[in-house]
N, C-alpha and C positions, 0 to 999 in steps of 0.2 A: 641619497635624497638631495634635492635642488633646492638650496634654500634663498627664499627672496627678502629681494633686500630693498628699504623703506631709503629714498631720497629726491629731496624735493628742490627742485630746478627752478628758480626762476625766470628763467628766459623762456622764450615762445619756440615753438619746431621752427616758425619764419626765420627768426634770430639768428638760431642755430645754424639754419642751413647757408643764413647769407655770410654766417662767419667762417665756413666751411670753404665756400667759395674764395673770401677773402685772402683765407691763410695758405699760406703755400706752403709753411716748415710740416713736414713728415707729422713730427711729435708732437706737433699743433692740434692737425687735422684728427689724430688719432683720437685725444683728448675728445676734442667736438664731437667727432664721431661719436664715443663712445658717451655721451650727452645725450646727445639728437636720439640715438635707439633707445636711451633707457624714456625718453621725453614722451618720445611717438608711441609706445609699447611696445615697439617689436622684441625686446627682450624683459624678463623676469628675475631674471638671478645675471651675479656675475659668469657664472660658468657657462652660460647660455653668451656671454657678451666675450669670454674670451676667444679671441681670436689672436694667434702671432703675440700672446704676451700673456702673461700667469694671472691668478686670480688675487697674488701679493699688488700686483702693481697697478689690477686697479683700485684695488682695496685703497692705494695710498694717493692715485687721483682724485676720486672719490673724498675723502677726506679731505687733501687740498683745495677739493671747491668747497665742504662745507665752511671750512675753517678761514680759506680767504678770499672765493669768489670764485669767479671765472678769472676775472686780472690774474689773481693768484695762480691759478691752475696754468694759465699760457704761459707764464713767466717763469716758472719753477723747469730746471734743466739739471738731468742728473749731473751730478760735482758742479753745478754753478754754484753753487754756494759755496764751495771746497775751495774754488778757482779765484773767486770773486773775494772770500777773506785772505788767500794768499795776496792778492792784488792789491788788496787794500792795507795789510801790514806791511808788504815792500814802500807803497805810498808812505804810509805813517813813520817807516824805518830812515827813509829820508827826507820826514818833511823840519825842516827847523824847528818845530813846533815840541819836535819828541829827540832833542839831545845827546839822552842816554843813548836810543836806539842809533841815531844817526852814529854816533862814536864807535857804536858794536860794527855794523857795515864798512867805517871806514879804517877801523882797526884789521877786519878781515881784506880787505882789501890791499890796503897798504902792505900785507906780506908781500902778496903777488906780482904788482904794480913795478916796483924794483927790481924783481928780478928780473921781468921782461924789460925793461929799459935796457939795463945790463950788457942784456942779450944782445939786443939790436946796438948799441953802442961799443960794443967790442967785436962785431958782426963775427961770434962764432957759430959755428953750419948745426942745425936741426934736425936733432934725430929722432928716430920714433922708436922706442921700446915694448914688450909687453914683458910681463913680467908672470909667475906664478909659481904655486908650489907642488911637491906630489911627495906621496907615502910610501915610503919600501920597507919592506919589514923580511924576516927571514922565513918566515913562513912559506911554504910549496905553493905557489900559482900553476895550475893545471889550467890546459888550453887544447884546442885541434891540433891536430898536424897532419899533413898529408902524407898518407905511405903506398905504397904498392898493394893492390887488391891482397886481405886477408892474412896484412904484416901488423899488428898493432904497436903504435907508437912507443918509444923504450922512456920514461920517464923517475928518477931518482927517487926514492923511496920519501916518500910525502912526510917536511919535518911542520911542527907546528910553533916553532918559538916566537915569541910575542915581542920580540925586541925590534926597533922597528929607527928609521930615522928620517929625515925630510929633505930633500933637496928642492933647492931653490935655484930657478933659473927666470933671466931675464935674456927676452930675442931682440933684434932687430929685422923687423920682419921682412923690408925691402933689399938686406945686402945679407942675410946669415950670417953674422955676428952676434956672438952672445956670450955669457957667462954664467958658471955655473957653482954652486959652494953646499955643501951637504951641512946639515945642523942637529941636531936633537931637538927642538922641539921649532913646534909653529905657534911662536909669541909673539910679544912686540919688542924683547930683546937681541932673539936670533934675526929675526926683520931688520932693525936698527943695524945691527953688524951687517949684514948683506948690504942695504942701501949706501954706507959708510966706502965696502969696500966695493960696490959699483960706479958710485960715483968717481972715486979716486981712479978707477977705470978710463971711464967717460971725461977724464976732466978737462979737455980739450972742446967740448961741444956742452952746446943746450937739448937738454936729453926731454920729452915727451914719456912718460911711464902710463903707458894703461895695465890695470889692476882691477882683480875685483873688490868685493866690500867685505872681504874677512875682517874675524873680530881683529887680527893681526895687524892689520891697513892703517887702522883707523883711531887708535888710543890717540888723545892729547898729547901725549910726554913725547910722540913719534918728533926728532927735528931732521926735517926735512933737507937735502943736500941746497945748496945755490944755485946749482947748473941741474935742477930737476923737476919736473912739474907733473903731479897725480895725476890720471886723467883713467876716473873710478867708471867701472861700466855697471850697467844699472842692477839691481837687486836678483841674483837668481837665474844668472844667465850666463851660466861658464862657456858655454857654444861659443861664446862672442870674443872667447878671447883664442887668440891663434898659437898660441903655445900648446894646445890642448892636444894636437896631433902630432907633435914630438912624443911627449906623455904616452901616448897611444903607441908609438912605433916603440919605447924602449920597453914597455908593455909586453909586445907581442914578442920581442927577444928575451923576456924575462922569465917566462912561462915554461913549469918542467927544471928550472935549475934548483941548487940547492946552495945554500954557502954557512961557514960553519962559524961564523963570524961577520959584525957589521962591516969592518974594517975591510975583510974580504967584499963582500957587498957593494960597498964604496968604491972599492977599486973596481970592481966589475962593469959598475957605473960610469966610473970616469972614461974609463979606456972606452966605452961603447961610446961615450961624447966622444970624445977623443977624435974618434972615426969615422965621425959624422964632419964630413966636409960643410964650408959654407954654402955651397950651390945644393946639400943636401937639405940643411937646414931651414933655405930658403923657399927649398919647391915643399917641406913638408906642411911653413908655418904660411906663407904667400899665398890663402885662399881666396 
């Protein structure tokens, strides 16, 4: 059933139409429009006026104009408000007026600021890292294999133990360079130990680390190397980091083995880095 709905327009069909004319944003026009028909009669209910948009959204135009007008309703832009209060606490955050705040800014700041001076003043060469983690555990990974018509593939009899450890790797994605260190757990202990012995690695350049936003990444207590700068990729989007198709290839060599210990495990692991040359490295992580 069509239910109609009671709202009263102050403006004339003329009005409307000449505001219609006027406005040229998309989400303007849309608004007016959907005015102008409920104004002239052509429509009775929302569901009759939806078109290319749900009957939530007009429900809350609709409201926007009782509430603040027509001004109101042209003016309102989805996340403007969102965008507009960011905008205006960055203002506040540095205006002299708010202190506290300006101190918080330039306390964050002041980390960074130094080390790039650093950089540039001792002109050592820029490198770009990514960095991430992955899970091996001993349990049996079953996979495809290709055989010869009507041979089915020979695989070790399927173990299920739950002991399991993390390796950590960081690439350099432009030359295939990288390093690698296996941990028990993904914290922000085993993290701190990695970054410590990366950077001691790297400690001849200013290093670039893109990461994503594990809870691991991101603790306070994390102190960050001198010659290293986060550089977090946005919330929920592993695709983006280029390590991920390494991951992938030691993956598909993984699948079908069995090993009867971590230790073994680990070692299976290394040797497979091991033998992945840099020009390997390069064409897997350089998409």
């Amino acid at each position: 059933m069509t239910t109609v709905f009671n709202l009263e327009i102050s403006e004339s069909p003329q009005q409307l139409q000449r505001l219609l004319c006027q406005h040229q944003h998309a989400r303007d026009r849309d608004r007016l429009r959907a005015l102008y028909l409920r104004k002239t009669g052509q429509v009775r209910s929302r569901r009759e006026l939806a078109q290319g948009c749900n009957d939530s959204t007009l429900y809350r135009w609709f409201w926007l104009y009782q509430q603040q007008g027509l001004e109101g309703l042209l003016e309102h832009r989805l996340g403007a408000l969102q965008a507009g209060s960011q905008a205006q606490a960055r203002a506040q955050a540095l205006s002299p007026s708010r202190p506290a705040a300006a101190a918080t800014v330039q306390k964050k700041l002041g980390g960074i600021i130094p080390v790039l001076e650093g950089h540039f003043r001792e002109q050592r060469p820029l490198r770009y890292f990514c960095l991430d983690e992955s899970r091996w555990g001993l349990r049996t990974e079953l996979g495809r294999r290709i055989t010869l018509p009507g041979v089915n593939p020979v695989a070790p009899v399927v173990q299920w133990h739950r002991a399991h450890c993390w390796l950590y790797g960081a690439v350099e994605v432009p030359t295939g360079q990288s390093l690698f260190h296996a941990f028990s757990h993904l914290d922000a202990v085993c993290f701190q130990c990695f970054l410590d012995r990366w950077a001691s690695h790297f400690q001849d350049s200013f290093n670039l680390l893109q990461l994503d936003q594990a809870g691991a990444h991101i603790p306070t207590q994390l102190q960050w190397p001198t010659n290293l700068v986060p550089v977090f990729q946005p919330p929920a989007s592993p695709e983006r980091g280029p390590i991920e198709p390494l991951w992938q290839e030691l993956r598909d060599r993984f699948r079908g083995r069995k090993f009867a210990t971590l230790q073994d495990l680990q070692q299976w692991l290394f040797h497979q880095l091991h033998h992945l040359s840099e020009r390997t490295i390069r064409s897997l992580t350089n998409w």
